[in-house]
C-alpha positions in Angstrom: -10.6 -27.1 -11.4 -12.5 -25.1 -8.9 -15.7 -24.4 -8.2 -15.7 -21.1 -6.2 -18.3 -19.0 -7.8 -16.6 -15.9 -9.3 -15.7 -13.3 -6.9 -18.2 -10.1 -7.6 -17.1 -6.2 -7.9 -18.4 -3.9 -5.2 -20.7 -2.3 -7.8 -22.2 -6.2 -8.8 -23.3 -6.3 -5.1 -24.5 -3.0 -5.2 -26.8 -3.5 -8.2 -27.6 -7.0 -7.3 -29.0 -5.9 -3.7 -30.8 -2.9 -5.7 -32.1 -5.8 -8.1 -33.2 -7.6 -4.7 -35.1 -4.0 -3.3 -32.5 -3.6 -0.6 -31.6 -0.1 -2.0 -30.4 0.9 1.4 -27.4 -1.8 1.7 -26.9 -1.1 -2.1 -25.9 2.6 -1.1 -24.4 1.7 1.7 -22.1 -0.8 -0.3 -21.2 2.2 -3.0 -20.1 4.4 0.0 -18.5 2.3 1.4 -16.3 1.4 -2.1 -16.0 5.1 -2.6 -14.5 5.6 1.0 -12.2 2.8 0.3 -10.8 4.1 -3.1 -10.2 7.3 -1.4 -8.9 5.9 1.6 -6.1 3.6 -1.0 -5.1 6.7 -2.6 -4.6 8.8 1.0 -2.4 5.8 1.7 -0.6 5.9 -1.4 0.3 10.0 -1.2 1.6 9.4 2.6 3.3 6.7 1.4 5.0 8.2 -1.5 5.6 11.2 0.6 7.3 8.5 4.0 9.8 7.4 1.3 10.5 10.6 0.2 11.7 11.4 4.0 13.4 7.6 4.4 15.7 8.9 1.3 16.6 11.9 2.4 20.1 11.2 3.1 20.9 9.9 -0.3 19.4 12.8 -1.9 21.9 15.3 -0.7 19.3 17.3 1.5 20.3 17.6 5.2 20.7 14.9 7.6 17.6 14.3 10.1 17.9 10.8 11.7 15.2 11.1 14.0 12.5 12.4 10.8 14.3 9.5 8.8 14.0 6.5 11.8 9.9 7.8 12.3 9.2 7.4 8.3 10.8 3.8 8.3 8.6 3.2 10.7 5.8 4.3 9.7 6.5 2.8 6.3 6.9 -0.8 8.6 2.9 -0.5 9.7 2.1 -0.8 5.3 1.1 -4.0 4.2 4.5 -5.1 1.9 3.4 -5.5 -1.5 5.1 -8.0 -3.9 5.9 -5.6 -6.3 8.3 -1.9 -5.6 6.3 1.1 -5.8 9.6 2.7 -7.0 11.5 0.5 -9.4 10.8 0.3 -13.0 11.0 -3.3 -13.0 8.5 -3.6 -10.1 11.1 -5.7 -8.1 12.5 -5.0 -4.7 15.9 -4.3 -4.1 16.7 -6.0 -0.8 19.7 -4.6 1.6 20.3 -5.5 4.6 21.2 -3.4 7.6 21.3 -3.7 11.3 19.5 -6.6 10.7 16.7 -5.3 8.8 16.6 -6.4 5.4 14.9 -3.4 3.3 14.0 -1.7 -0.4 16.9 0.3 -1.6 14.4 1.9 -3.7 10.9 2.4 -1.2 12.8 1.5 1.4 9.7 -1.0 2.5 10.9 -3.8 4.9 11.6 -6.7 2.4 11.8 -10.7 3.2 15.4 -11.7 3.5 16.3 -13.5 0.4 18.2 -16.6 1.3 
Protein backbone atom coordinates (compact mmCIF):
# COMPACT_ATOMS: atom_id res chain seq x y z
CA UNK A 1 0.00 0.00 0.00
CA UNK A 2 1.54 3.32 -0.33
CA UNK A 3 1.11 6.47 0.83
CA UNK A 4 2.69 8.82 -1.74
CA UNK A 5 0.21 11.48 -2.23
CA UNK A 6 -1.01 11.32 -5.88
CA UNK A 7 1.28 12.78 -8.37
CA UNK A 8 -0.50 16.29 -9.76
CA UNK A 9 -0.77 17.39 -13.59
CA UNK A 10 1.17 20.49 -14.58
CA UNK A 11 -2.18 22.34 -14.94
CA UNK A 12 -3.24 21.12 -11.00
CA UNK A 13 -0.06 23.12 -9.95
CA UNK A 14 -0.82 25.74 -12.08
CA UNK A 15 -4.41 26.38 -10.73
CA UNK A 16 -3.46 25.35 -7.23
CA UNK A 17 -0.63 28.23 -7.07
CA UNK A 18 -3.34 30.55 -8.82
CA UNK A 19 -5.80 29.30 -5.92
CA UNK A 20 -2.77 30.27 -3.47
CA UNK A 21 -2.34 34.12 -5.33
CA UNK A 22 1.01 33.12 -6.84
CA UNK A 23 -0.34 33.89 -10.32
CA UNK A 24 3.12 34.53 -11.54
CA UNK A 25 4.56 30.86 -10.83
CA UNK A 26 1.08 29.62 -12.02
CA UNK A 27 2.04 31.15 -15.63
CA UNK A 28 5.20 30.36 -15.39
CA UNK A 29 4.28 26.66 -14.69
CA UNK A 30 1.82 26.68 -17.98
CA UNK A 31 4.77 27.95 -20.17
CA UNK A 32 6.80 26.06 -19.09
CA UNK A 33 4.22 22.72 -19.84
CA UNK A 34 3.53 24.31 -23.16
CA UNK A 35 7.37 24.56 -24.09
CA UNK A 36 7.66 21.03 -22.96
CA UNK A 37 4.80 19.51 -25.16
CA UNK A 38 6.33 21.34 -28.02
CA UNK A 39 9.68 20.51 -27.30
CA UNK A 40 8.34 16.33 -27.10
CA UNK A 41 6.86 16.73 -30.39
CA UNK A 42 10.21 18.62 -32.06
CA UNK A 43 11.83 15.44 -30.65
CA UNK A 44 9.51 13.08 -32.04
CA UNK A 45 9.62 14.64 -35.93
CA UNK A 46 13.60 14.50 -35.73
CA UNK A 47 13.34 11.38 -34.49
CA UNK A 48 10.96 9.92 -36.91
CA UNK A 49 12.78 11.76 -39.55
CA UNK A 50 16.82 10.04 -37.95
CA UNK A 51 15.21 6.63 -38.62
CA UNK A 52 14.11 7.49 -41.81
CA UNK A 53 17.95 8.14 -42.70
CA UNK A 54 19.22 4.90 -40.43
CA UNK A 55 16.96 2.84 -43.03
CA UNK A 56 17.92 4.14 -45.90
CA UNK A 57 19.79 1.22 -47.15
CA UNK A 58 17.00 -1.15 -46.85
CA UNK A 59 14.68 1.02 -48.56
CA UNK A 60 16.42 0.80 -51.92
CA UNK A 61 17.44 4.64 -51.94
CA UNK A 62 21.22 5.19 -52.43
CA UNK A 63 23.90 4.17 -50.13
CA UNK A 64 25.30 7.04 -47.69
CA UNK A 65 27.27 5.39 -44.78
CA UNK A 66 28.52 8.41 -43.34
CA UNK A 67 24.57 10.29 -43.27
CA UNK A 68 23.53 6.70 -42.03
CA UNK A 69 26.52 6.23 -39.11
CA UNK A 70 25.59 10.27 -37.90
CA UNK A 71 21.64 9.38 -37.59
CA UNK A 72 22.50 6.16 -35.48
CA UNK A 73 24.08 8.34 -33.55
CA UNK A 74 22.12 10.77 -33.03
CA UNK A 75 19.26 8.31 -32.44
CA UNK A 76 21.92 6.84 -29.46
CA UNK A 77 21.66 10.44 -27.50
CA UNK A 78 17.35 9.51 -27.25
CA UNK A 79 16.22 8.22 -24.12
CA UNK A 80 15.27 4.25 -25.26
CA UNK A 81 11.76 3.84 -24.61
CA UNK A 82 10.21 0.38 -23.62
CA UNK A 83 7.99 0.30 -26.38
CA UNK A 84 9.10 0.60 -30.67
CA UNK A 85 7.96 3.70 -32.16
CA UNK A 86 7.74 1.64 -35.36
CA UNK A 87 6.30 -1.83 -34.78
CA UNK A 88 2.65 -2.48 -34.59
CA UNK A 89 3.10 -4.55 -31.65
CA UNK A 90 5.04 -1.91 -29.76
CA UNK A 91 8.01 -4.39 -29.26
CA UNK A 92 11.54 -4.03 -30.28
CA UNK A 93 13.14 -6.11 -32.54
CA UNK A 94 16.66 -6.65 -31.34
CA UNK A 95 19.79 -7.47 -33.87
CA UNK A 96 22.88 -7.42 -33.08
CA UNK A 97 25.73 -6.02 -35.09
CA UNK A 98 29.38 -5.15 -34.52
CA UNK A 99 28.44 -5.49 -31.18
CA UNK A 100 25.71 -3.22 -30.93
CA UNK A 101 22.58 -4.79 -30.28
CA UNK A 102 19.68 -2.47 -32.10
CA UNK A 103 15.79 -2.13 -33.38
CA UNK A 104 15.38 -3.62 -36.76
CA UNK A 105 12.49 -1.54 -36.96
CA UNK A 106 13.66 2.29 -35.24
CA UNK A 107 16.80 1.20 -35.29
CA UNK A 108 17.09 2.56 -31.41
CA UNK A 109 19.96 0.90 -29.44
CA UNK A 110 18.16 -1.95 -27.62
CA UNK A 111 19.40 -4.07 -24.37
CA UNK A 112 20.90 -7.29 -25.39
CA UNK A 113 18.34 -9.93 -24.68
CA UNK A 114 20.12 -12.89 -22.99
Amino acid sequence: MSTAPPRLTPEQVAEHLDSLGETAAALLVGAMTRELTLLRGERDALATHTRSIAALPSNGTSYNGALIAAAKKALDTLRVTRRCPVAENRRHAPSESRGVTRCRLCHARVPRRD
